[in-house]
VOPAGU-2260 file (C-alpha; in pm, 1 decimal, decimal comma):
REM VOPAGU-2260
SITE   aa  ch    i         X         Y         Z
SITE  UNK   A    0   -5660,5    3481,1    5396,4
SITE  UNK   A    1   -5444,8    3807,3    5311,6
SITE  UNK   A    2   -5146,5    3534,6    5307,8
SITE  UNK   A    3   -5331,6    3323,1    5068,2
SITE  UNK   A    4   -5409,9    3634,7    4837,0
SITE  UNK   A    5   -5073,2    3797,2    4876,8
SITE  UNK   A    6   -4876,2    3461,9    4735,4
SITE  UNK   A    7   -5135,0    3489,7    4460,6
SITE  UNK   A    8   -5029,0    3813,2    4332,1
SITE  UNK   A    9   -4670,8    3731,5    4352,8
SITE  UNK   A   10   -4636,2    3324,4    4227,9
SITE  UNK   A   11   -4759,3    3478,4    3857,1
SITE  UNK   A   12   -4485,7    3731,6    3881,7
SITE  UNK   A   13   -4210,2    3465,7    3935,0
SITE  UNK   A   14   -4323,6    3224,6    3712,1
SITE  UNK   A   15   -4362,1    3511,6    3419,1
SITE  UNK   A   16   -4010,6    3530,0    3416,1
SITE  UNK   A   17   -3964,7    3163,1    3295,2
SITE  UNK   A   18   -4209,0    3247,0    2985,3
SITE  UNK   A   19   -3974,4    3455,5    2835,3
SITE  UNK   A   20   -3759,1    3317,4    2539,2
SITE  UNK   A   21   -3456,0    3458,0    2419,2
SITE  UNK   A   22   -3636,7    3534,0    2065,1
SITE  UNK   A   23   -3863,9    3784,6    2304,1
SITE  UNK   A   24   -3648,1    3958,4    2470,7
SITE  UNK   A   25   -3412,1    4039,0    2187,7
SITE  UNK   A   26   -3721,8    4141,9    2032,3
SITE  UNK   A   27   -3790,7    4395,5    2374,6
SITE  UNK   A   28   -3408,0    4486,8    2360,9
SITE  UNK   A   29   -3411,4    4612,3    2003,4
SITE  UNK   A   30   -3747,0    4785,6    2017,8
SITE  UNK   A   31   -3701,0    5121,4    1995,9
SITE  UNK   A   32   -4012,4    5208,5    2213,8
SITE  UNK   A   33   -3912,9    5319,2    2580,9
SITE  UNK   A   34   -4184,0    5089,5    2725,8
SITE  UNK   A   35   -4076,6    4798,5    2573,5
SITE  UNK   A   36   -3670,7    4866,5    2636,9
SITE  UNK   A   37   -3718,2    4930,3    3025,8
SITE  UNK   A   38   -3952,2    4570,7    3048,2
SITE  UNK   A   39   -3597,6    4440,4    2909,5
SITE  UNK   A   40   -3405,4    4640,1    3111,0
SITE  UNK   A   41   -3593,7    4513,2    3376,2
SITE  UNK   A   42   -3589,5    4164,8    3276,9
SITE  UNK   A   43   -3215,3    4167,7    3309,3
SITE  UNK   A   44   -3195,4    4310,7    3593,2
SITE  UNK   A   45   -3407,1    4085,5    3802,3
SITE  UNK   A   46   -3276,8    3719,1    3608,1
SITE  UNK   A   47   -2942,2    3888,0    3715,5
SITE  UNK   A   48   -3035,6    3946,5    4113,0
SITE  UNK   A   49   -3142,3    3551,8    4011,3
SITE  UNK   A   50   -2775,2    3439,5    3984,2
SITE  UNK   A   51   -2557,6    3672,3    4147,6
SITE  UNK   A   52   -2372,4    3507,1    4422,8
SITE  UNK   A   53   -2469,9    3177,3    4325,8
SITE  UNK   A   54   -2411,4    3134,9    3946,2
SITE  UNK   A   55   -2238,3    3412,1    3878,1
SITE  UNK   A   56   -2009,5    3653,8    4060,6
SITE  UNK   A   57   -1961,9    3988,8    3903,7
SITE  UNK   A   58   -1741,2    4189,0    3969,2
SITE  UNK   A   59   -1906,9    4516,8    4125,9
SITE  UNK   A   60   -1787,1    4766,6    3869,1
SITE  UNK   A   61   -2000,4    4622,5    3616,5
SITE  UNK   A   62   -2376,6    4825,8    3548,0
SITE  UNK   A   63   -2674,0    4719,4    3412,5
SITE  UNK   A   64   -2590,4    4821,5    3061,2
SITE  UNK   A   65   -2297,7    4673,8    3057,7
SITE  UNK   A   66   -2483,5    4296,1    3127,5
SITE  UNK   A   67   -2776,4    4459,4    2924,3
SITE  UNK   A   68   -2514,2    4473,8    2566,2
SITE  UNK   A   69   -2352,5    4126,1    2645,3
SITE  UNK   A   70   -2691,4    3965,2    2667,9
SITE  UNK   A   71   -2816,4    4140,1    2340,1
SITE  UNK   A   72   -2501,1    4017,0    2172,4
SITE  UNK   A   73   -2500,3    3711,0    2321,5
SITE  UNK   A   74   -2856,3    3649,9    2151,5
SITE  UNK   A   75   -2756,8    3803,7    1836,6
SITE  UNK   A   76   -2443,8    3556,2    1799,5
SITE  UNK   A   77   -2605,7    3300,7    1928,0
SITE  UNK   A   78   -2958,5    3243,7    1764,2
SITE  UNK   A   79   -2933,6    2872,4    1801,1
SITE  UNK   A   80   -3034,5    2938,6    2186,0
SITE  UNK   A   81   -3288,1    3204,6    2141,5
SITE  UNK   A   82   -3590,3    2914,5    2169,9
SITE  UNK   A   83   -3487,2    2875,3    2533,4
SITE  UNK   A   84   -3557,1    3074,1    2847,1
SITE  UNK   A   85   -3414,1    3397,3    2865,2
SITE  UNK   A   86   -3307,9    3394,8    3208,1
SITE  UNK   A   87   -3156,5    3012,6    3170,3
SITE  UNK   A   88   -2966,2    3202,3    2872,7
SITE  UNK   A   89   -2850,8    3534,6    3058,7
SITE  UNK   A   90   -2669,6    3327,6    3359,2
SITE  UNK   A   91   -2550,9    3123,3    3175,3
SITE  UNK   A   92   -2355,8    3345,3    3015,1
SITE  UNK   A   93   -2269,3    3513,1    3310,3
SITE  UNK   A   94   -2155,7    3207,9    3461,5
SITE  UNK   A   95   -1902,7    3120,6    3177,0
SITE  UNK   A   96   -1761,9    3475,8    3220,3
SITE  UNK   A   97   -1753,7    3536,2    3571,8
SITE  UNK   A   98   -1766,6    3199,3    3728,5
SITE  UNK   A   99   -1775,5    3170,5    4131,9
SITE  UNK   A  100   -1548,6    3069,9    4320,7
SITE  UNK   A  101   -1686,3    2925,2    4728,8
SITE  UNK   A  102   -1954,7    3177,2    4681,8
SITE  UNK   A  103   -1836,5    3469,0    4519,2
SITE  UNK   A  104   -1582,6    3686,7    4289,9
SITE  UNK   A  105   -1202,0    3630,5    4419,2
């Protein structure tokens, strides 16, 4: 039973991530609110954790902020994409930058 409840709290929390467009989290990016920046802040840094290793392989002397600015740009320059997921969008730019090679950075 605790099983059944614990996968119930967290299955919402995965799938939330999905629900987020490009459009909203540019729009959480540029607010100037604190709230409403970390939930982006936050939002990178988890679609990140998503690809690293596996999509992507940064190289380990890049920060949050850093992948944080490319995304915004990449949204800004590319509004065309901004209807789909925001994680799909954020690897995928990570991917055409820092590509892996047999499973990570060379």
């Amino acid at each position: 039973m605790k099983k059944l409840a614990l996968i119930a709290l967290i299955v919402p929390m995965l799938a939330h991530a999905e629900f987020y467009t490009g459009n909203e989290l540019l729009n959480k990016i540029q607010d100037q609110s604190h709230g409403q920046n970390m939930m982006a802040l936050g939002f990178v840094a988890g679609a990140f954790d998503v690809g690293f290793g596996i999509i992507h392989c940064t190289p380990n002397t890049v920060n949050l902020g850093q992948i944080r600015d490319m995304f915004k740009n990449e949204l800004i320059a590319s509004p065309e994409k901004r209807h789909l997921s925001a994680e799909s969008i954020l690897n995928q730019m990570l991917k055409n930058k820092w590509p892996c090679r047999n499973g990570r950075n060379d």
